[in-house]
N, C-alpha and C positions, 0 to 999 in steps of 0.2 A: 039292041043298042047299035046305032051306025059308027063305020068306023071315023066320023068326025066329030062324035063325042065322048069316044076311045079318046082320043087325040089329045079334047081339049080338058079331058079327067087326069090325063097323065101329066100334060103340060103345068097344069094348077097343082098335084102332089110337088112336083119337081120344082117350081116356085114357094111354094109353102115350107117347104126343105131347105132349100137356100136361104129363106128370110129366116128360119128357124138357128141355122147356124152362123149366121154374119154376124151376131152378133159378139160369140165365143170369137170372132175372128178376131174384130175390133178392141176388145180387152186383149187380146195373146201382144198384139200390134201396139195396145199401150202401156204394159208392163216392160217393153222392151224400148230402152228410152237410149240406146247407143245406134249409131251407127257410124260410117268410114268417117262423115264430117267433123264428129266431135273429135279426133284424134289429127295429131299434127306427128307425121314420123318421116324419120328422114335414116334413112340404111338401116332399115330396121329398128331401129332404138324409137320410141313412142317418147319425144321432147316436150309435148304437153296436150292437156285435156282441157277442151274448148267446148264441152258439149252442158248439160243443164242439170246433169250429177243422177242422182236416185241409182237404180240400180246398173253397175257399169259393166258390159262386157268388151273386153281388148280383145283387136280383130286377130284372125292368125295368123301367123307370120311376123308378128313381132318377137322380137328376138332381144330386148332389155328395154325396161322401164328407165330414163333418165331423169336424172337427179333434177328435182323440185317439179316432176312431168303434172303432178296433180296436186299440187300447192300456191301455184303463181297466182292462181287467183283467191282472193281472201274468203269472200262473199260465196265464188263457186264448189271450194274445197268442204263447205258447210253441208253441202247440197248432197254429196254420195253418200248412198247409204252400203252398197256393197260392190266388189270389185272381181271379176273373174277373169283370171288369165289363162290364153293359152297354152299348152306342153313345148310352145317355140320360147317363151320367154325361158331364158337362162339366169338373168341377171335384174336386179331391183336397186335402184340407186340410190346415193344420198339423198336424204330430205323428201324422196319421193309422193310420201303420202303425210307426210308434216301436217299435223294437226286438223287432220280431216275429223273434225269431233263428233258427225254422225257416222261414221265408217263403222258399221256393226262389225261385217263376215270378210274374208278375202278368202278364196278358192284358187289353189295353185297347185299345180304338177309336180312331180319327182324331179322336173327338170331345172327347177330352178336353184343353183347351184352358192349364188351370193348375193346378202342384202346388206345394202350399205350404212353409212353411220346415219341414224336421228329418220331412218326410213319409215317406219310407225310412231314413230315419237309424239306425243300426246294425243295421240288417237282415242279418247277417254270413253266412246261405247263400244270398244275393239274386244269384240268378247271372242269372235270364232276365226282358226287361222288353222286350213289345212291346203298342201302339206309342205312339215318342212322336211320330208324324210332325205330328200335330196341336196340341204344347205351344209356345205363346207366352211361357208367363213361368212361372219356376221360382224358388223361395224357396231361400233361404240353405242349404248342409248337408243336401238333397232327399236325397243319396242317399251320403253321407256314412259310409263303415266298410261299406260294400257290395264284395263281389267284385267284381259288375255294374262297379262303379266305377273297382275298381283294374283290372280287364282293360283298360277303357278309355283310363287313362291311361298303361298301358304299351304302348299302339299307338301313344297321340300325347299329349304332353303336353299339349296344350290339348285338352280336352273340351268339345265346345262342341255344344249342342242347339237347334236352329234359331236361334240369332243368340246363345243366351244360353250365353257363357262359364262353364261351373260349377267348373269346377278346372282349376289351375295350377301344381297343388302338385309338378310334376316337373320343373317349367320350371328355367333355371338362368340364370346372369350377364344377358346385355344382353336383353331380352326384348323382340317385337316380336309386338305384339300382330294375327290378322290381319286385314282389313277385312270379313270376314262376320261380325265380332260387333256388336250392338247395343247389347246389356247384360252389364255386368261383377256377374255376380251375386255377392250376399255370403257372405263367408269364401272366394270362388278362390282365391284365395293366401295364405291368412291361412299366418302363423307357416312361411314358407317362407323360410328362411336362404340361401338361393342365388343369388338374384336380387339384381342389383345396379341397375339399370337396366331402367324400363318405357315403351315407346313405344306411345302410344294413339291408334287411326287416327280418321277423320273418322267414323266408321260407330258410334262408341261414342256415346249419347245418355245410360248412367248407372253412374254407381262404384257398386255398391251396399254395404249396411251392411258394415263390418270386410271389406271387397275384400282388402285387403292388412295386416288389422292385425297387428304383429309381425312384419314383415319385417324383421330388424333391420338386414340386409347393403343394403336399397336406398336411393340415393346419387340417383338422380336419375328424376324423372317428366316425360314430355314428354307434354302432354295437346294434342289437339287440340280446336279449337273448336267443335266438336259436342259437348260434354259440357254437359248442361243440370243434373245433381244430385250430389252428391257424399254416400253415406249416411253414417249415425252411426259412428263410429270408424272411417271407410272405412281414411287411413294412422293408427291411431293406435299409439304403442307404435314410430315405424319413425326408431332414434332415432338413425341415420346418413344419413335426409334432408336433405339441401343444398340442392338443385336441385326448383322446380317453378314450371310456368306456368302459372299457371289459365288455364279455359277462356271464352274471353271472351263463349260465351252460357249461362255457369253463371245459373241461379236460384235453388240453394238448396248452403248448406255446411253438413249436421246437426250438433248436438252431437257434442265429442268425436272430428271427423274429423280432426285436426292433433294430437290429445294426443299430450305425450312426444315430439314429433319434436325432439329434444335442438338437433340441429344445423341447423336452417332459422334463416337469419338474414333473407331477406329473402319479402316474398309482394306483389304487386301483386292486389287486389282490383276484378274487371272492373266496369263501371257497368251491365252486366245485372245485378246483384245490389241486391238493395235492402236486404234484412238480414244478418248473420251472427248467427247461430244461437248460445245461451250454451254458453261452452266449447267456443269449436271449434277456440281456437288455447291455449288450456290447458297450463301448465308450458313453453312452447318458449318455453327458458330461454336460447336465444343469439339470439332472434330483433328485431332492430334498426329494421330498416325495412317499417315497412309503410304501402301508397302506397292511399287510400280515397279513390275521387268523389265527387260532389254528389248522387249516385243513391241514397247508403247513406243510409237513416234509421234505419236500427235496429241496433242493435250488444249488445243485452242482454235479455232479458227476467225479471221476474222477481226480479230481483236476483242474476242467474246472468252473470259476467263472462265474456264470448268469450275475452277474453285475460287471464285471473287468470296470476298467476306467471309473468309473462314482463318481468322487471326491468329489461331493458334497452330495450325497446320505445318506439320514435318513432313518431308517426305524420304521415303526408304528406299535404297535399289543398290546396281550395281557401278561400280565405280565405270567412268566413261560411258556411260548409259546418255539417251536422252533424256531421261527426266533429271538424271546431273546437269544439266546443262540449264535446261529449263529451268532449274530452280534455283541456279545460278544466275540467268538472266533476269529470275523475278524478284531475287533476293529474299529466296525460303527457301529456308534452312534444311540443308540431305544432309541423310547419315549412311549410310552403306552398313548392309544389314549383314549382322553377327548373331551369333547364342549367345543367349547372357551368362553363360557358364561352359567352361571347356571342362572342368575338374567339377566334384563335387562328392563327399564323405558323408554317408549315412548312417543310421545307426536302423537295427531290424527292427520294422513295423512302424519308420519313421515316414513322412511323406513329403515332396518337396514338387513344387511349382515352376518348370523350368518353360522360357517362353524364348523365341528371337527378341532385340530389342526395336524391332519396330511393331510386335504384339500380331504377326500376321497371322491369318488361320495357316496352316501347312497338316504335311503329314509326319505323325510319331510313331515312331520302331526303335523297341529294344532287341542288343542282341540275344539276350537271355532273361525269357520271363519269369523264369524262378530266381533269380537272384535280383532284381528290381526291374519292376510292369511297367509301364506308360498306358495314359488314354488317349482319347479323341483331344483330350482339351491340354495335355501335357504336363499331366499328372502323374508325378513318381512315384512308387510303393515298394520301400525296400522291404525285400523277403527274407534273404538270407545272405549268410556273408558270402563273401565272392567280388566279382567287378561286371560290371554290362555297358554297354556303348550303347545312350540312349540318341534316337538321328532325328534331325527333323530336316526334313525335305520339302523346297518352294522352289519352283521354278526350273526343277532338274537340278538343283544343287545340294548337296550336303552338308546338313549343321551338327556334329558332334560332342556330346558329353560324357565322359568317362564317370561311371557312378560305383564308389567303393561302399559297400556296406559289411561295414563291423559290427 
């Protein structure tokens, strides 16, 4: 064999090999339907997706998804089927992926740190989402009419994503919220008829917006004193509320968080708070007593009333306070808080109900528990004869009762 048809034997393998593989090429080439054109980014933040959907990968070097980036178009948001991002994204934004209804899978990094409100929200073939090992804080309804979603809550009602509670919505009667959550994101529980009662541990630092609005069935809130914020309409609409004890290092009560709570009659406002916020006890229209420090200077802004339509309302505090004044200039009625009892004679194994007369929650100490107890709720129980000075404390101040039991 000459070496010119050496040549042209090799030349022909090397051809036949080539035409054998181009065609593995041409598929690799059309499974991949992204490129730089489909993406519109400006400082990094990827503002919208212009490309023709199916399977989408985000170039690298984006550094946050912006709000509505893959929603703007109606017809195109239909079109993706799955989305991969790279370890630069940090950040997922509002509305981001709004109702992309074929969006099966999303593949994400450690790095992504927060997704914003209504960001997956009715995403309804959204079955696969890794990872979220990396999410600190997650917006209201994130993922909200997702499969992802409901699998989730039917393993465990509480859904909770590194501290942050997102849904509750399968919870039922006495709920006991458990201490790995930090943040009660908004809408958990919104418009869940089943809950009667919520127990909030030391580990909660925030209600967020409408937490619970429209529960109609819950009766009672026990907050513990780690709750620093309560958002806008956190209970509002929850109009069989009775029972609740703020948290005595709340900083802020938004608009609208108490509306329509029909039946709250009483609310002690803690002296961590300096304002309430307009409208945030709104229409709570059996509400009687409420007990304000010398801490509140603000109670309206605006010309926007915390407590419009609420006709029965007293308010409690201290003499030359701002809410004296305020309630002077709105013409509702203050009374400057007392014990309803200074004296009081017992008889052993009698029991007696001693409250301040603006009904606040505080704290109760006897000075001797063998000769008559107190509880949490100010509750006497005379034991044996003697005397004890039972105290109740708000606001750093001391309320005294002398209790004889004969």
């Amino acid at each position: 064999m000459n070496k010119l048809k050496i040549v042209s034997i090799i030349f022909l393998a090397i051809t036949f090999q080539m035409i054998g593989i181009l065609p593995s090429i041409n598929v690799k080439a059309a499974e991949q339907t992204s490129n730089e054109k489909d993406f519109v980014i400006k400082d990094g933040v990827l503002t919208r997706y212009v490309g023709e959907g199916g399977d989408v990968v985000v170039p690298d070097g984006v550094e946050a998804i912006g709000q509505n980036a893959f929603n703007r178009s109606y017809i195109m948001n239909k079109t993706i089927t799955s989305v991969i991002l790279p370890d630069s994204v940090t950040a997922i934004g509002n509305l981001s992926f709004y109702s992309c209804d074929n969006l099966e899978s999303v593949k994400m990094s450690d790095s992504v740190k927060s997704i914003g409100r209504e960001a997956f929200f009715g995403c309804t073939n959204l079955t696969e989402i890794s990872s979220l090992e990396g999410v600190t804080t997650i917006g209201s309804h994130a993922f909200a009419l997702t499969p992802w979603l409901d699998r989730r809550s039917e393993e465990n009602p509480f859904v909770i994503i590194n501290g942050n509670l997102i849904n509750g919505k399968n919870c039922k009667g006495d709920v006991v919220i458990p201490d790995t959550v930090h943040t009660i994101v908004g809408n958990a529980f919104s418009f869940n008829k089943k809950i009667t009662s919520v127990s909030i541990p030391d580990s909660v630092k925030s209600i967020g917006a409408a937490a619970f609005v429209d529960c109609s069935n819950l009766i009672t809130v026990k907050m513990s004193n780690s709750v620093e914020s309560i958002g806008l309409g956190a209970f509002e609409n929850c109009i069989r509320l009775k029972n609740i004890r703020l948290s005595n290092s709340l900083k802020q009560i938004e608009e609208m968080a108490f509306n329509n709570c029909k039946k709250l009659t009483n609310i002690t406002i803690p002296d961590s708070l300096s304002k309430i916020d307009p409208y945030a006890f709104v229409n709570c229209v059996s509400l009687k007593y409420v007990t304000i420090s010398n801490k509140v200077t603000s109670v309206e802004s605006y010309g926007n009333k915390a407590f419009f339509n609420c006709p029965n309302l007293t308010f409690y505090g201290q003499d030359k306070s701002y809410i004296q004044s305020y309630a002077n200039k709105n013409k509702i009625p203050f009374k400057k808080i007392t014990i309803a009892a200074t004296n009081k004679i017992l008889a052993v194994g009698e029991t007696y109900r001693l409250n301040l007369n603006s009904m606040a929650k505080c704290t109760w100490k006897s000075s001797n528990n063998s000769i008559a107890s107190v509880n949490y709720y100010g509750q006497i129980t005379a034991k044996k004869k003697g005397k004890a000075t039972i105290t109740a404390t708000l606001y750093g101040k001391n309320y005294q009762c002398v209790i004889t039991v004969k």
